[in-house]
N, C-alpha and C positions, 0 to 999 in steps of 0.2 A: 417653316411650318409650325413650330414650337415656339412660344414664348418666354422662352429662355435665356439665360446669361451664355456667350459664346462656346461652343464647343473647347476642355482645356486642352492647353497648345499638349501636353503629354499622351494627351487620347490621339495625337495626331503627328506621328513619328515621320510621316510622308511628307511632311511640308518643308519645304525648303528655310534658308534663314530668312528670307526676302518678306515669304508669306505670315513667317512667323511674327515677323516685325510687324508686317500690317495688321498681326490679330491683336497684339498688344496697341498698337493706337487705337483701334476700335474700341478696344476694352476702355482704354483712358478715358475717352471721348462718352464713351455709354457713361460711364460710372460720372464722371464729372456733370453728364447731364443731369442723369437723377436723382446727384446730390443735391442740386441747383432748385430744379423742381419741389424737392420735399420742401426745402430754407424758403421758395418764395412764390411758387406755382410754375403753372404752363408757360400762360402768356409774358408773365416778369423775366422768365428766363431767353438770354436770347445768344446769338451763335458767337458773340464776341466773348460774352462773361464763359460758354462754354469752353472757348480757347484757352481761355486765360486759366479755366481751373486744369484744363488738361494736357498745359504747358506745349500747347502746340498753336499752329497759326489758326485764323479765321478759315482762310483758302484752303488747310488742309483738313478742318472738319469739313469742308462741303466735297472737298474729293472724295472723303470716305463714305459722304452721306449729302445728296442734293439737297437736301431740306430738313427741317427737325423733325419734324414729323417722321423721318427713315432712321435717325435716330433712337426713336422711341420703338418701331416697327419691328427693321432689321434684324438679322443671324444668322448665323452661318453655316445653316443644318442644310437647307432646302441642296444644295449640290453634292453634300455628302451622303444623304438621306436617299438622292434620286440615282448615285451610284452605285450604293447598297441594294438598294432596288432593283435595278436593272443586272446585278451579277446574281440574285437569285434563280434558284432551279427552273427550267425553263416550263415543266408538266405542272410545280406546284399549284394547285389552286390559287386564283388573284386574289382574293381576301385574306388568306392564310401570308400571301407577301406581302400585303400590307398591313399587315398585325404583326410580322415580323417588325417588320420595317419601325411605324410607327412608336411600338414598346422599345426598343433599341433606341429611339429619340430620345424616349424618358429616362431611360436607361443612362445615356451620355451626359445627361442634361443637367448641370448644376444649377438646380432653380434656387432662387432668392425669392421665396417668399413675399418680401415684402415690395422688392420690385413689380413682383408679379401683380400684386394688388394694384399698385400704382399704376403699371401702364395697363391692366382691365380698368380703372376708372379713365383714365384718358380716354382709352377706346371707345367710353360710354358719355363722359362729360366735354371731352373738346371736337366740335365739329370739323378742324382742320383735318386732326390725327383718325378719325373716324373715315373720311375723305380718304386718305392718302391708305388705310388698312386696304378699301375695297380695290387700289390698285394696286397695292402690293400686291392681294390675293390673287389678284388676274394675273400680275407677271407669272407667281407662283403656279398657276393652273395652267399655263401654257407651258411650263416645266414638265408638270406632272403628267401634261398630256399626250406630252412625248411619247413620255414612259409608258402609260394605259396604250396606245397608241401599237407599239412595239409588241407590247403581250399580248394584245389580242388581235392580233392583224388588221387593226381598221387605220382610216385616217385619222390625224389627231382632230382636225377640223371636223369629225362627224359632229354633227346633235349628240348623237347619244353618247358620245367620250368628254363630249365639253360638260353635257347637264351630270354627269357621271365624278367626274374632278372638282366640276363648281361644288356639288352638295358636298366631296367627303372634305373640300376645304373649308367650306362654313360651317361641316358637322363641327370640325377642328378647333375653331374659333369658338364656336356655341361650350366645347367642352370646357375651355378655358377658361368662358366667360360664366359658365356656371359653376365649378370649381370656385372661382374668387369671389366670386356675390354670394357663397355659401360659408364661407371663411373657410375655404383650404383644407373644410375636416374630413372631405372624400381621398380614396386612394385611386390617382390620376390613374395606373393603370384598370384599374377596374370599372371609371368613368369612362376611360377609352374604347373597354370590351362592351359594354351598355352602348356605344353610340355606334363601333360596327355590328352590332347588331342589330340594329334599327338599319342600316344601312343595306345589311346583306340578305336581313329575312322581312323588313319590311314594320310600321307603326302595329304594334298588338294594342287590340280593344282592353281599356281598362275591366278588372274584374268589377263587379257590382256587390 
């Protein structure tokens, strides 16, 4: 959901050593790509030079990640985010659990700045990664719609749960993407409370 650098293995006492392992390859693998990227672009950079900076094999970047483009995408919020979620108070209002939810993202999130910028220009400049965003998004919202699903006793398959998850994950993205095309000088949480707001009481008409 976040565009963030991985959840720290410390915020995550629950993992096992197995899982832990696997967050430190991802890390490798991320950070090796986007060194790559800055030194020489998107397209230059490719999944052999990513091994070789991140001192693992070819085969086991694509284990961790089918394609570069999930490279750039991926993190590791979306299943701890939707379990947080779903232990919340059962009467709470749903937007109030998802303003928990989502600030607690920001909260965990060791953003990198300047990563961030980085993969918002991908998102906007390379057609592949722009591609592979809108299916990440959809895996993501079939997640989410679990969840929505669950709180409110409907199907996840309704209309109305799927058009309901699609918007607050493209709100998501919109925040992001406006945040970094602004140069970073908004406070993400405060960008977040403006966009469930839009979300939960609706577009107010500009004043004149």
């Amino acid at each position: 959901m976040t565009p963030a650098r991985p959840l720290p293995l410390t915020d995550a006492p629950q993992l096992g050593l197995r899982e832990r392992k696997k967050i430190k390859t991802r890390t490798a693998i991320r950070d090796a790509t986007y060194a790559l990227i800055e030194e020489q672009g998107y397209e230059a950079t490719t999944v052999e030079q990513i091994a070789e900076r991140a001192e693992v094999s070819p085969s086991t970047v694509f284990r961790y990640f089918p394609t570069k483009e999930d490279i750039v995408l991926t993190d590791e919020y979306d299943p701890v985010m939707l379990e947080e979620l779903r232990a919340r108070p059962e009467g709470e209002p749903w937007m109030e659990s998802v303003r928990y939810i989502l600030h607690r993202a920001l909260d965990l999130s060791d953003i990198d700045y300047e990563i961030t910028r980085l993969r918002a220009h991908l998102m906007i400049q390379v057609p592949a990664v722009r591609a592979r965003m809108m299916e990440s998004n959809a895996v993501t919202g079939r997640l989410l719609a679990g969840a929505i699903a669950e709180r409110t006793g409907r199907d996840a398959d309704d209309l109305e749960v799927r058009v309901y998850t699609m918007s607050l994950i493209g709100g998501l993205t919109e925040i992001y993407q406006y945040w970094a095309e602004n140069g970073m000088q908004d406070d993400l949480h405060a960008l977040l409370d403006r966009a469930l707001h839009v979300m939960d009481h609706g577009l107010p008409t500009k004043n004149t």
